[in-house]
C-alpha positions as a Markdown table, in Angstrom:
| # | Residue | x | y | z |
|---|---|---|---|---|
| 1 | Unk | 67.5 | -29.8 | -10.9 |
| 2 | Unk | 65.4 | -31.8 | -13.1 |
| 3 | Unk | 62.0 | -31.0 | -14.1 |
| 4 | Unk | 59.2 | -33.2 | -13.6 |
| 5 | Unk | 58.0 | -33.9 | -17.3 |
| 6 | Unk | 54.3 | -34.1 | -15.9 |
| 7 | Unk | 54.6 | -31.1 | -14.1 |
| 8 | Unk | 56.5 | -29.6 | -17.0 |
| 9 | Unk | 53.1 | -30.8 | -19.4 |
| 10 | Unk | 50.8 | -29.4 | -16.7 |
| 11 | Unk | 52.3 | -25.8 | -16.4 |
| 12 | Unk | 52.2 | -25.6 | -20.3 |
| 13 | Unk | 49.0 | -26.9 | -20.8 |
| 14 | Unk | 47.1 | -24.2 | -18.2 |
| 15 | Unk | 49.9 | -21.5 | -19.2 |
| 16 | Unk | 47.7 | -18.1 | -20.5 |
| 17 | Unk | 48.6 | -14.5 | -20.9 |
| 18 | Unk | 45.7 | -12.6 | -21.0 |
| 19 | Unk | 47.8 | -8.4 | -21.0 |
| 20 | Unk | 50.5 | -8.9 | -23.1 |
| 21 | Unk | 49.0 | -8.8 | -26.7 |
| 22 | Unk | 47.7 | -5.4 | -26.7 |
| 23 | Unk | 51.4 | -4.0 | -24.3 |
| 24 | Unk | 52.7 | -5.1 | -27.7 |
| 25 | Unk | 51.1 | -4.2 | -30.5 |
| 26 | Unk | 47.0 | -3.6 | -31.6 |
| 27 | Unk | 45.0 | -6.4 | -32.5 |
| 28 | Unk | 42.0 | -4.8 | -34.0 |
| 29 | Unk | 44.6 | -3.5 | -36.5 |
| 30 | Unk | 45.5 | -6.3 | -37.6 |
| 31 | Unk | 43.7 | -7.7 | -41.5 |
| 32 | Unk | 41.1 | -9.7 | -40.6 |
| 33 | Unk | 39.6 | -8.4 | -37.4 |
| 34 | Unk | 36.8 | -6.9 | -39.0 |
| 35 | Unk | 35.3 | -10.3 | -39.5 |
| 36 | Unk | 35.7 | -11.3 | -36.0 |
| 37 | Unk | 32.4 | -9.8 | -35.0 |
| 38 | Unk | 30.4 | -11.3 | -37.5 |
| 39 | Unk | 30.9 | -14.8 | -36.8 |
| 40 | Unk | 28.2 | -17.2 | -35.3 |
| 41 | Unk | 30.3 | -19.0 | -33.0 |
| 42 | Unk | 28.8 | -18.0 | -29.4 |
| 43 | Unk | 32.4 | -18.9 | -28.2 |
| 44 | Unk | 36.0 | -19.3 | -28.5 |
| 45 | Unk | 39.7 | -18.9 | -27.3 |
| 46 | Unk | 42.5 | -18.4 | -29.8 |
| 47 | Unk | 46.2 | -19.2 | -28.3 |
| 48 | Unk | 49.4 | -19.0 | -29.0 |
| 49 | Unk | 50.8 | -22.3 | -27.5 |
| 50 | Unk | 54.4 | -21.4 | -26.8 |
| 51 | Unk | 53.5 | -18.1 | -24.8 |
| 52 | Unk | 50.2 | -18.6 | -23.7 |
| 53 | Unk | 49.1 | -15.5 | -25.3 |
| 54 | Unk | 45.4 | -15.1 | -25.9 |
| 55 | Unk | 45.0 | -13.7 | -29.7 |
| 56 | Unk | 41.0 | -13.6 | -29.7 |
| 57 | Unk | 38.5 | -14.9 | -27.5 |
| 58 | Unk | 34.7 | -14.4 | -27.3 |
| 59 | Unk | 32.9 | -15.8 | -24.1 |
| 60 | Unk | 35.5 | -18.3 | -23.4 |
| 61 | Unk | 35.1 | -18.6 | -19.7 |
| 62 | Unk | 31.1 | -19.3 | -20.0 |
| 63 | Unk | 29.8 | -22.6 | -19.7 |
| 64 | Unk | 28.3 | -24.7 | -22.1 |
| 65 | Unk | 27.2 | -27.9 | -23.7 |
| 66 | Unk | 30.4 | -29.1 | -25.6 |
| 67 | Unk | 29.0 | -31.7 | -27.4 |
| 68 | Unk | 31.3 | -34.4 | -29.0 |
| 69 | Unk | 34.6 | -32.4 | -27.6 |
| 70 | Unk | 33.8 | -34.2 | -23.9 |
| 71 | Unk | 35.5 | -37.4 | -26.2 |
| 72 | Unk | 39.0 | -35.6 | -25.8 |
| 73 | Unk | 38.7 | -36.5 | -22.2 |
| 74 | Unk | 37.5 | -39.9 | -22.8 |
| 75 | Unk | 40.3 | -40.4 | -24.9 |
| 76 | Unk | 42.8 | -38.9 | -22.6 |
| 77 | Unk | 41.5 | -41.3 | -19.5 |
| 78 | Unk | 41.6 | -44.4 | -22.2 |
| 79 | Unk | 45.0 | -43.8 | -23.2 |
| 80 | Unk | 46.4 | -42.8 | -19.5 |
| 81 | Unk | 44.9 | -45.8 | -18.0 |
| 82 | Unk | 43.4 | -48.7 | -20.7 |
| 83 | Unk | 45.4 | -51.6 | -22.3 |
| 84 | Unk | 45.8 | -50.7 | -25.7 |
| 85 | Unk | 45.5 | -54.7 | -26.5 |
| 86 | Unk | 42.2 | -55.4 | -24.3 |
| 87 | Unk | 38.9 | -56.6 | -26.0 |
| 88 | Unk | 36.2 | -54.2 | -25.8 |
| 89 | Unk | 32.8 | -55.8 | -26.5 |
| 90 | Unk | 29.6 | -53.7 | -27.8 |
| 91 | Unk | 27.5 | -54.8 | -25.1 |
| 92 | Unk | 23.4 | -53.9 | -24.6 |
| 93 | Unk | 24.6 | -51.5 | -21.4 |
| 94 | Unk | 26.6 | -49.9 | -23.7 |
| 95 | Unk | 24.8 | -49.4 | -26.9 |
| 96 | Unk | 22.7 | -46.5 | -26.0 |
| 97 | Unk | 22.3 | -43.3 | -28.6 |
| 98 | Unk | 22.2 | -46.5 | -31.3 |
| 99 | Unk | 23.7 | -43.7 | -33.7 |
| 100 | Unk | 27.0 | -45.5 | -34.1 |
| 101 | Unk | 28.7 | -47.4 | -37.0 |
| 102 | Unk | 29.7 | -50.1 | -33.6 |
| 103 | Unk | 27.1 | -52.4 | -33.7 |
| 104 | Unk | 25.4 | -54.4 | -30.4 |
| 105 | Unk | 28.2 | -57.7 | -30.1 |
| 106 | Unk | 30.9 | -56.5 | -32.1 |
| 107 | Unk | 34.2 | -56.6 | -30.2 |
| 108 | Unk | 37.1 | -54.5 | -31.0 |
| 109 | Unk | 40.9 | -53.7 | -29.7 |
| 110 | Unk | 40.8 | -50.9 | -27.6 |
| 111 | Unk | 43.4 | -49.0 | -29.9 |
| 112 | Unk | 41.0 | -49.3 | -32.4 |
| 113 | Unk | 37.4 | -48.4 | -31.0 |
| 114 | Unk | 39.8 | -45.3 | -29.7 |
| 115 | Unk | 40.2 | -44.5 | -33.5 |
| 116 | Unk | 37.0 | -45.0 | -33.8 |
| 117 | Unk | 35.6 | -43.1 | -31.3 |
| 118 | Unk | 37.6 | -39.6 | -32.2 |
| 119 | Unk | 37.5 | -40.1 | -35.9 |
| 120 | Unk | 34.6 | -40.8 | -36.6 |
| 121 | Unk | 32.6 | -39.5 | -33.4 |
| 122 | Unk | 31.1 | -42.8 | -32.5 |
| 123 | Unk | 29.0 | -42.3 | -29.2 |
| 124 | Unk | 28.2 | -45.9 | -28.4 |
| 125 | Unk | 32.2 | -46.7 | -29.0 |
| 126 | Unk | 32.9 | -43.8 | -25.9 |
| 127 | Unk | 30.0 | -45.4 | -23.9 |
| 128 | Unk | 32.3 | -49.4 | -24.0 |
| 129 | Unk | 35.4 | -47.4 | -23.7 |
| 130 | Unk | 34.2 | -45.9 | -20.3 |
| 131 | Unk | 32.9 | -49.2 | -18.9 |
| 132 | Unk | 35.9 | -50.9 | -20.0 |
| 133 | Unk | 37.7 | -48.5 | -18.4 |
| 134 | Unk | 36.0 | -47.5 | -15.3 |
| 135 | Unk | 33.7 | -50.4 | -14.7 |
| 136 | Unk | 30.9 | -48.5 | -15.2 |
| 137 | Unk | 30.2 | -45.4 | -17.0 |
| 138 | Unk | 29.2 | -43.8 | -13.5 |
| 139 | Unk | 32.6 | -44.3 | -12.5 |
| 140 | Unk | 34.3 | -43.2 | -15.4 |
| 141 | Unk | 32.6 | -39.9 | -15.2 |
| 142 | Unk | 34.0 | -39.6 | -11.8 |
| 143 | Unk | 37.4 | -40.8 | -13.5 |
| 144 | Unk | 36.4 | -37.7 | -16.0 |
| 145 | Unk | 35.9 | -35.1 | -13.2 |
| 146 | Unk | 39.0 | -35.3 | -11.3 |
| 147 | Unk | 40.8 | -35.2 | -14.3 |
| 148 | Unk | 39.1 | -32.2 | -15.1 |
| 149 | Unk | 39.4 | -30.4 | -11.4 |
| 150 | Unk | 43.6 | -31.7 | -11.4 |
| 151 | Unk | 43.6 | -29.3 | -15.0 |
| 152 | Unk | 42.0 | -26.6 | -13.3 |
| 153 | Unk | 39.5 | -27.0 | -15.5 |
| 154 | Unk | 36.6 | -24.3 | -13.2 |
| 155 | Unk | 33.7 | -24.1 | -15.4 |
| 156 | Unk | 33.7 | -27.8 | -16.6 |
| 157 | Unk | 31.5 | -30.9 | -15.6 |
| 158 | Unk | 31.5 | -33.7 | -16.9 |
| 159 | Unk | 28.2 | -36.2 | -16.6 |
| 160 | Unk | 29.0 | -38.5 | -20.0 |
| 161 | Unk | 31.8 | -39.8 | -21.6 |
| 162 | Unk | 30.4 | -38.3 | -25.3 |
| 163 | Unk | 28.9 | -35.7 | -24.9 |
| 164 | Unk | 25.0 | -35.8 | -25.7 |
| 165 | Unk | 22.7 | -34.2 | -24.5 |
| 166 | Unk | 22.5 | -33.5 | -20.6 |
| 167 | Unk | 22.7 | -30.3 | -18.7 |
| 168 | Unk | 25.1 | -31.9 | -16.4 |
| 169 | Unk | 27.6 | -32.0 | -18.9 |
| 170 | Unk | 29.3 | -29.2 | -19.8 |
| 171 | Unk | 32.5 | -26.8 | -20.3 |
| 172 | Unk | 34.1 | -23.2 | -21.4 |
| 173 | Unk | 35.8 | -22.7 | -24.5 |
| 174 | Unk | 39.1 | -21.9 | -22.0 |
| 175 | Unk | 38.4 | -25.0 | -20.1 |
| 176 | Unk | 38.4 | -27.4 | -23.1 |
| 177 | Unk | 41.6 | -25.3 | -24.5 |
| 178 | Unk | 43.8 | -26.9 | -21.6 |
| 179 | Unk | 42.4 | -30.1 | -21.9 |
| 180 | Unk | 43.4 | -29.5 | -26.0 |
| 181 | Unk | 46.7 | -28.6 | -25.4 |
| 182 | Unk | 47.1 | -30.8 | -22.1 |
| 183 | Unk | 46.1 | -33.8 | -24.7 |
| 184 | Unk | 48.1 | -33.0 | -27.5 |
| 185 | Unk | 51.3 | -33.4 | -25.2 |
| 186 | Unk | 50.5 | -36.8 | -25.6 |
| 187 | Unk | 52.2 | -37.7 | -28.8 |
| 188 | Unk | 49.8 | -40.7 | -29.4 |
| 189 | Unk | 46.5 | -38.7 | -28.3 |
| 190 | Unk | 47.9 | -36.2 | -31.0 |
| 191 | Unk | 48.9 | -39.0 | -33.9 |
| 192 | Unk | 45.2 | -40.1 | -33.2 |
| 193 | Unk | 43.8 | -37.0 | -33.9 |
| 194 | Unk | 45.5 | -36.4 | -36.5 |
| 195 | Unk | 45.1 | -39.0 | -38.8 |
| 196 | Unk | 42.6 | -38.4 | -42.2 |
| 197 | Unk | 41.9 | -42.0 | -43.1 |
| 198 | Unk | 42.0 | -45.5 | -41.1 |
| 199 | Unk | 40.9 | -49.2 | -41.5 |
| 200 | Unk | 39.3 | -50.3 | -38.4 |
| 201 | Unk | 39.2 | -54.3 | -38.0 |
| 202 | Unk | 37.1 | -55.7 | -35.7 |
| 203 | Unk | 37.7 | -59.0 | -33.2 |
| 204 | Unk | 35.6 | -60.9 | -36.5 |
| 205 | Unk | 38.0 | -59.7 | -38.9 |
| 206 | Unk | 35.6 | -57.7 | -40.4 |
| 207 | Unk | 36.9 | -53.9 | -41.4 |
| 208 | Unk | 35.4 | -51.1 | -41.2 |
| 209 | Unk | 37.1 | -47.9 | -43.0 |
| 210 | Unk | 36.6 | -44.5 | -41.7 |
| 211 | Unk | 37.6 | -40.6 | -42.4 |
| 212 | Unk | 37.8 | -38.0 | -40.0 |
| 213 | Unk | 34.9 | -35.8 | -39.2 |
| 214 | Unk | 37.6 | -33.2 | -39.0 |
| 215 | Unk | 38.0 | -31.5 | -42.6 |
| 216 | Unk | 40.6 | -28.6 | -41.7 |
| 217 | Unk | 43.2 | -31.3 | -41.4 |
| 218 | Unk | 42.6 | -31.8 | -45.5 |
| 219 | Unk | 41.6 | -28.3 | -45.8 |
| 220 | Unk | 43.9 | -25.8 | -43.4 |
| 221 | Unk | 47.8 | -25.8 | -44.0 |
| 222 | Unk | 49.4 | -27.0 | -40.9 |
| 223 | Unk | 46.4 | -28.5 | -39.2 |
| 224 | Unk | 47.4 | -31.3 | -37.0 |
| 225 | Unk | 44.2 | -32.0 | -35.4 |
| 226 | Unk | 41.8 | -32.0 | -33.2 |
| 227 | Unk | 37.9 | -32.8 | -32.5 |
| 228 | Unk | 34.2 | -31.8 | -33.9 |
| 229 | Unk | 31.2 | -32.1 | -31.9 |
| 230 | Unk | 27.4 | -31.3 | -32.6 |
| 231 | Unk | 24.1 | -31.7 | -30.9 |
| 232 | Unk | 21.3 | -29.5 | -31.2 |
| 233 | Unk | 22.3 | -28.2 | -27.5 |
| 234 | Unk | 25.9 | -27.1 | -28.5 |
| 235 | Unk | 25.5 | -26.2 | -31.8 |
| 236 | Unk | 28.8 | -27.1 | -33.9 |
| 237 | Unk | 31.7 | -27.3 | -32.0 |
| 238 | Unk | 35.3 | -27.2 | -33.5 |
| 239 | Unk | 38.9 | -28.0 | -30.9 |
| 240 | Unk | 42.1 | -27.2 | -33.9 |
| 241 | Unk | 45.8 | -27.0 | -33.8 |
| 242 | Unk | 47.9 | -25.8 | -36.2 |
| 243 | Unk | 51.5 | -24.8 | -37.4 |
| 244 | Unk | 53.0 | -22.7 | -39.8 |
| 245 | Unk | 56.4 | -20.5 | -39.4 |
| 246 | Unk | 57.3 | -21.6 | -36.5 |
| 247 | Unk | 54.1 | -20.9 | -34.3 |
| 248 | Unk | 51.4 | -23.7 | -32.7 |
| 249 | Unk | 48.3 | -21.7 | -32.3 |
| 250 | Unk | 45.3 | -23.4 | -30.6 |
| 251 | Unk | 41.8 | -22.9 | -31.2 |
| 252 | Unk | 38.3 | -23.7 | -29.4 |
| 253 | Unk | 35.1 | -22.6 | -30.7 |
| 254 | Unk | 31.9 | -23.3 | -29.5 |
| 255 | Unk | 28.1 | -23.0 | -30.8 |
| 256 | Unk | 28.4 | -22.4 | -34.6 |
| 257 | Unk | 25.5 | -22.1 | -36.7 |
| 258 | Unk | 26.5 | -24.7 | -38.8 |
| 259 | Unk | 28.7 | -28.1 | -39.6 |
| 260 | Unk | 30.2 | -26.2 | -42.5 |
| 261 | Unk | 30.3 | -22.7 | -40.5 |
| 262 | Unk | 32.7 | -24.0 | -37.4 |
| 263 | Unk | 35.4 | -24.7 | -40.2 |
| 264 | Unk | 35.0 | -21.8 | -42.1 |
| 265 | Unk | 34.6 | -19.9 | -39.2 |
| 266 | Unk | 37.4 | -21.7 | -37.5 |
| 267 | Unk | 40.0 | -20.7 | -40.4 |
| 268 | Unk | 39.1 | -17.2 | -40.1 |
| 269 | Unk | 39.9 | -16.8 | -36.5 |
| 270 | Unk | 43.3 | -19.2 | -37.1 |
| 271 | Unk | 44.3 | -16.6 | -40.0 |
| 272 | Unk | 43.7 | -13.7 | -38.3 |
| 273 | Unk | 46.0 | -15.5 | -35.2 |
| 274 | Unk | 48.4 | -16.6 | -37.5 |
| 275 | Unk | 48.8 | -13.2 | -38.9 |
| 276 | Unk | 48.9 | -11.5 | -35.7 |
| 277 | Unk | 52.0 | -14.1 | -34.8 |
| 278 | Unk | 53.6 | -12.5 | -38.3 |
| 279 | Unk | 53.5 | -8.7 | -36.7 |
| 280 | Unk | 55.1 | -10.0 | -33.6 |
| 281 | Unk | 57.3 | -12.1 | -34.9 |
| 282 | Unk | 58.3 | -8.4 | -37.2 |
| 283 | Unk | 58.3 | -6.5 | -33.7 |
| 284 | Unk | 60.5 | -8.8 | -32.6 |
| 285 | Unk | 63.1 | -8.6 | -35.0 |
């Protein structure tokens, strides 16, 4: 009998295996774990995305401000229910934080403010998304919510559809890890994020170029995405994927000390991972 490709996503997506790691072999023996303990990061959840197996975590079930990540779900809801094609105006309900490169009356395709929303972390562009989408913003965070409960996503609420500052808003680093890898079963949520460079036109034919706030994808072998995030609230925020021999490992971390600390910190923890995949993968053999 057939399986249900969404139910097939779903399963993967929420799949974890918290015992097996250590049945196996010994993590803290593993080059690398030393440093674990020394990071700033308040939070994270390192997985293997095949198995489900949990390589490191540190507080990943404790809720928090998330910051900029909350845009994976604005993304996700644009994508599941938006018209790519659809006109999305930068109106004065929707240009709020007034930190964006969207300015008040510019119009853009949807595909395009989605670009520029993850790339380039433009608040106001999530803001238009969400009314476009929802009708309101209001709405839309409803949209966001029941999203979030039909992920199983416990520790998560959502109250924006950017993430700034409100204590109403927030996640786990566990939470936002099925939401990553729920997401990145999306093959155009996943080319989105994992594009360096685009050229953004706008309804004027204006252009506006943009790089992604994300540097592992220039910087880590095998990254292929996903999302930063900062406020003063979160600290820095880092959602990654990456590949190499054969293994997809997944990483949230949450609340480091600084923007250059959640990368560095980030390819630390995916090292370690990746070399913890290498001993199994030599168990195994």
């Amino acid at each position: 009998m057939a399986v249900d490709p969404e139910v097939e996503r779903l399963t993967a997506a929420c799949r974890i295996d918290s015992t097996t790691l250590r049945t196996i072999l010994n993590p803290d023996s593993i080059e690398g774990f030393e440093q674990l303990s020394s990071l700033s990061a308040q939070a994270w959840i390192l997985v293997d995305d095949s198995t489900g197996m949990i390589l490191s975590q540190k507080y990943a079930d404790e809720p928090r401000a998330i910051a900029s990540l909350t845009k994976m779900m604005t993304c996700l809801l644009a994508l599941e229910n938006g018209v790519m094609t659809d006109t999305v105006n930068i109106t004065e309900d929707v240009f709020i934080a007034k930190d964006s490169r969207v300015k008040l009356g510019d119009g853009y395709v949807m595909d395009d403010l989605i670009y520029e929303m993850m790339l380039q972390s433009d608040n106001d562009a999530a803001y238009a998304i969400a009314k476009h989408i929802g009708g309101d913003t209001l709405r839309f965070c409803d949209m966001m919510n029941q999203k979030a409960a039909y992920l199983g996503m416990k520790n998560t609420h959502f109250a924006n559809p950017n993430g700034m500052p409100n204590y109403e808003n927030y996640s786990s680093a566990s939470d936002v890890l099925t939401l990553a890898r729920y997401c990145m079963r999306d093959s155009v949520f996943a080319a989105i994020v994992g594009t360096v460079e685009k050229d953004i036109p706008l309804i004027d034919r204006r252009h506006m170029p943009i790089k992604n706030t994300n540097m592992l994808l220039e910087k880590y072998e095998g990254c292929i995405g996903i999302k930063t995030g900062f406020t003063r609230m979160a600290g820095n925020c880092l959602a990654s994927a990456a590949r190499r021999n054969g293994s997809t490992l997944y990483l949230v971390l949450l609340g480091s000390r600084s923007m250059s600390s959640r990368f560095s910190e980030s390819i630390i923890i995916l090292d370690y991972g990746f070399r913890v995949m290498e001993e199994l993968n030599h168990l195994s053999q």
